[in-house]
N, C-alpha and C positions, 0 to 999 in steps of 0.2 A: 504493500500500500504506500502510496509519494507520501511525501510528508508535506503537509501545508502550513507555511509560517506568515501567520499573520502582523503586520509590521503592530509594534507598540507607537502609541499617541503620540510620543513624542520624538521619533528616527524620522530621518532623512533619505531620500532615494540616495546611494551613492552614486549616484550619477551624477549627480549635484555637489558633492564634497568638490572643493578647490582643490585640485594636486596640486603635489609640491613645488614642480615646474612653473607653475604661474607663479607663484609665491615666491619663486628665487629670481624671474626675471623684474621682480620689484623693488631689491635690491635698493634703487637708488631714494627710496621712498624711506626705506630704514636708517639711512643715518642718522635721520633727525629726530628720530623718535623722543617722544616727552613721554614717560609711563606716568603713572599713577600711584599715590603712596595712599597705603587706608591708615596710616599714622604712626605715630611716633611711638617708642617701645624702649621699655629698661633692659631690655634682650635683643642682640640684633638680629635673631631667627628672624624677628616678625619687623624690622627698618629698612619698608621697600622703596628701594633706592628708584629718587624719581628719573635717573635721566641714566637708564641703561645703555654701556656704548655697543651697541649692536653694529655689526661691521660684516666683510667677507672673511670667513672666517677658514685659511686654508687645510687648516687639520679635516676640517667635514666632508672635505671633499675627495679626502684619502681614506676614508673609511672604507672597508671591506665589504661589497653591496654584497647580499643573499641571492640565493640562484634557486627559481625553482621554491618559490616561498608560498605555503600555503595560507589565504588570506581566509579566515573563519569568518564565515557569513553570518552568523549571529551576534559576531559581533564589528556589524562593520556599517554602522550607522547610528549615531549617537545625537540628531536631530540637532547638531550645530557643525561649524568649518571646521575642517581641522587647523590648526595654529600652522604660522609658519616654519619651517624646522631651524633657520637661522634665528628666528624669538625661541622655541623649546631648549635650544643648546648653547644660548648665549645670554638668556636670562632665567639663572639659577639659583637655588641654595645648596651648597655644599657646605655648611660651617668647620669641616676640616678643612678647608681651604681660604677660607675668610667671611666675613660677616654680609658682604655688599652680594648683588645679583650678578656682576659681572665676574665671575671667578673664571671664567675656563682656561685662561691661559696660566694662572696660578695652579688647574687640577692638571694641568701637562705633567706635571711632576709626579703623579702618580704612577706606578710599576705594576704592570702588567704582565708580564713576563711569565711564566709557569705559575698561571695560579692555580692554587689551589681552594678549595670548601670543602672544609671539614663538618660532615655529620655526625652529631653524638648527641650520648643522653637515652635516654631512655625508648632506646629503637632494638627491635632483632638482630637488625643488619645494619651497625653504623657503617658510614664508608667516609671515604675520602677521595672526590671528583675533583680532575681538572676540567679546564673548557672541551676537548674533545671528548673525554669525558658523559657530559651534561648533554651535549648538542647532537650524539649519535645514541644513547639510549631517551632523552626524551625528546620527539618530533617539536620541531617548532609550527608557530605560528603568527600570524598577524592579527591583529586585534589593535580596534578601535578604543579609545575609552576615553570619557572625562579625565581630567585634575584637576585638582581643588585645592589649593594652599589655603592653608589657616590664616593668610594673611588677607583672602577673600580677594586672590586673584586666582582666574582660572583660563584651561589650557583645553585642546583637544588634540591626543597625542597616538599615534601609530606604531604602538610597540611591537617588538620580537620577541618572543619566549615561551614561554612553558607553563602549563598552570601546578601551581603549586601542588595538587590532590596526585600527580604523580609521581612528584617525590614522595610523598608518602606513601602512596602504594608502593614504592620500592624497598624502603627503611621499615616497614613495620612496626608503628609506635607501640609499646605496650597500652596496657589496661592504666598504666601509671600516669601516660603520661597526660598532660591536661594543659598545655602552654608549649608556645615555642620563640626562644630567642635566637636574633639574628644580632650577629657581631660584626661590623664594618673594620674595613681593613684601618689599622693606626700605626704610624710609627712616628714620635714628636720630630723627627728631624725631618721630615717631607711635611706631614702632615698637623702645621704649626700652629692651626685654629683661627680664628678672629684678632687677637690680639695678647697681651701680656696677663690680662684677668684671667680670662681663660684656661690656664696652664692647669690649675686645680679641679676645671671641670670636671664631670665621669666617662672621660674616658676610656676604651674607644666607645662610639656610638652604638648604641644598643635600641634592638626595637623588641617586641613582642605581639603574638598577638594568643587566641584562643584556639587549639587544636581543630574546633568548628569553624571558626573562621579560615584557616589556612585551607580546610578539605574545602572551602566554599569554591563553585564554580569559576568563581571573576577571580580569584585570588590567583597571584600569579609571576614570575620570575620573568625578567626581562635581561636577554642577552644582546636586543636591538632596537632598534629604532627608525623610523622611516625606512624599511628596508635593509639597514646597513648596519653594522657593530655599531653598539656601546661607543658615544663620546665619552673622555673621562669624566666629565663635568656632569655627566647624567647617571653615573654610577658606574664605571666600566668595570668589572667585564661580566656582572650581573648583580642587580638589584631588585627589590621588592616592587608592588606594584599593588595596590591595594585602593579599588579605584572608588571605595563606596568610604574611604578616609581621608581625613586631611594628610598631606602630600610627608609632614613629615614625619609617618609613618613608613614611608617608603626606605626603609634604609639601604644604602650605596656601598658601590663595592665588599660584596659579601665574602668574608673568610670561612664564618660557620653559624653553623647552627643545629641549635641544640634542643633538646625535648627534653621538657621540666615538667615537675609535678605544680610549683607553685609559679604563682603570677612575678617575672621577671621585672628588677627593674628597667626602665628605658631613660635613656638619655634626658627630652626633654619632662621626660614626668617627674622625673628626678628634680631638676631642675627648678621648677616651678610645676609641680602637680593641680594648683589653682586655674592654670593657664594649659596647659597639656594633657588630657585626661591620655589616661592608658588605651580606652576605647576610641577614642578621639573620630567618632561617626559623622561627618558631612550632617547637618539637622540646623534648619534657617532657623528654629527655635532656643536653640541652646547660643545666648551670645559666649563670645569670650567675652572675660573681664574689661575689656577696654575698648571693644568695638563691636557692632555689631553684625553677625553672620547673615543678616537673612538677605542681604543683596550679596552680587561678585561682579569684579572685574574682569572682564572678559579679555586676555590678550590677542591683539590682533595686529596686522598691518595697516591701518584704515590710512587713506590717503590723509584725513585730516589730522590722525594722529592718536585720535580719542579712544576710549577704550571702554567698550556699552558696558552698561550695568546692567545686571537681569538679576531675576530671583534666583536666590539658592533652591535647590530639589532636595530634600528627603531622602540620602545616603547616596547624593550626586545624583538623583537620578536613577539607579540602582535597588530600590524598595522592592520590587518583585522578585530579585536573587537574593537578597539577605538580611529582608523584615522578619523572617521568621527566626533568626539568629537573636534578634532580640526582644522578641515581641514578651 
């Protein structure tokens, strides 16, 4: 029997999505860009720096395109444009790299080289994968999805990767385990932070989420991007993806991760847990402390510069794959 899929209220024909190619021959429209700041902050996770220097940027264009990429129809319309891939990779948060949006040519410094992710904890089968590894026993794919920064600016981004639910079908969590921590790569002499405060923070960066959440369908590892590997700047050579959460959940360049029984600390919860929750769900209800969530900035190239504001959705968007997670 065919399968019939009925588009949801709010996708987009992809026929319609902007490709990237128009987007890059606008080029001369981006140098001037004026972003948008939702305000000022005692942390500079959330100090969006108004006047991004967006530029050509020649590392992106050496990137290693994918061949033969299969693009998952379910997930390949998200009822807005997709961003441009010079705004995705050139205006970012890395706080191992520094506090502002323009980091990438400070995350060049990052080593890539034989990496490895280490899986441990509380699994049948820990292992230990490098990127051939990863990219020959789980198929990739392309997938469309929201972003959503906490700082209420948002993206629409064409990743490469894997969903999480088959690493675990690989590793075999026990009965025990109930949580899982992702540890981003650290070493203070590459990876020097924001500034001299900083030295002290908790170190390296650490995310979590709930063993439900990871098997969740959307949940998902990213080894690319428009097509092509991992910029540093976007997490190289694999990061989280978690599209129904604020962005910095997504932890970058992953070493390991591990399977706990108890709810892990993470970096910004640690931090300021008033400002960070552990769950940290996309919800135009729940403001942060300091501003409020239920609008977003949409990043775009618009000739005039500007950058629409629309409403926030109800876990980005996403409430039919993992309202039941928390209902």
């Amino acid at each position: 029997m065919a399968l019939i899929r009925i588009p949801q209220s709010w996708q987009l024909p992809e026929k319609l999505v902007t490709p990237e190619s128009t987007f890059l021959n606008r080029r001369r429209f981006l140098k001037n860009l004026i972003g948008a700041s939702v305000g000022a902050t005692i942390l500079p996770l959330v100090g969006c720096d108004r006047t991004p220097a967006i530029s050509t940027q020649p590392g992106l264009d050496q990137l290693t395109p994918y061949s033969n990429l299969f693009r998952n129809p379910n997930f390949a319309d998200v009822g807005r444009e997709i961003t441009s891939s010079e705004f995705a990779t050139q205006y970012n948060n890395y706080y191992e790299f520094g506090g502002s949006k323009s980091i990438w040519k400070a995350a060049q410094a990052l080593p890539t080289e034989n990496w490895q992710v280490e899986v441990s904890g509380l699994v049948k089968n820990p292992q230990i994968y490098d990127l051939d590894d990863l990219e020959k026993k789980f198929p990739l794919e392309e997938r469309i999805y929201r972003f959503r920064c906490v700082e209420a600016w948002a993206m629409v981004v064409p990743w490469v990767g894997f969903p999480m639910r088959l690493l675990l079908e690989a590793v075999e969590p026990t009965s025990q385990a109930k949580f899982v921590r992702f540890t981003s790569f650290y070493d203070p002499k590459i990876t020097t932070g924001p500034g001299f405060w900083a030295v002290n923070y908790p170190w390296p960066y650490t995310e979590g989420l709930r063993i439900e959440e990871m098997a969740n369908e959307l949940a998902f590892f990213a080894t690319g991007i428009y097509g092509k590997t991992l910029p540093k700047q976007n997490g190289a050579p694999l990061r989280m993806v978690i599209p129904w959460k604020y962005g910095f959940k997504g932890a970058k360049s992953i070493v390991k991760i591990e399977f706990v029984d108890q709810q892990p600390a993470t970096f910004w919860n640690t931090l300021a847990a008033n400002e960070y929750g552990f769950e940290a769900n996309v919800n135009p209800n729940v403001p942060h402390p300091r501003w409020s969530q239920a609008t977003e900035r949409f990043v775009s190239d618009s000739p005039d510069f500007s950058w629409e504001t629309r409403p926030t959705l109800l876990y980005n968007g996403y409430e039919e794959y993992v309202g039941n997670l928390y209902a």
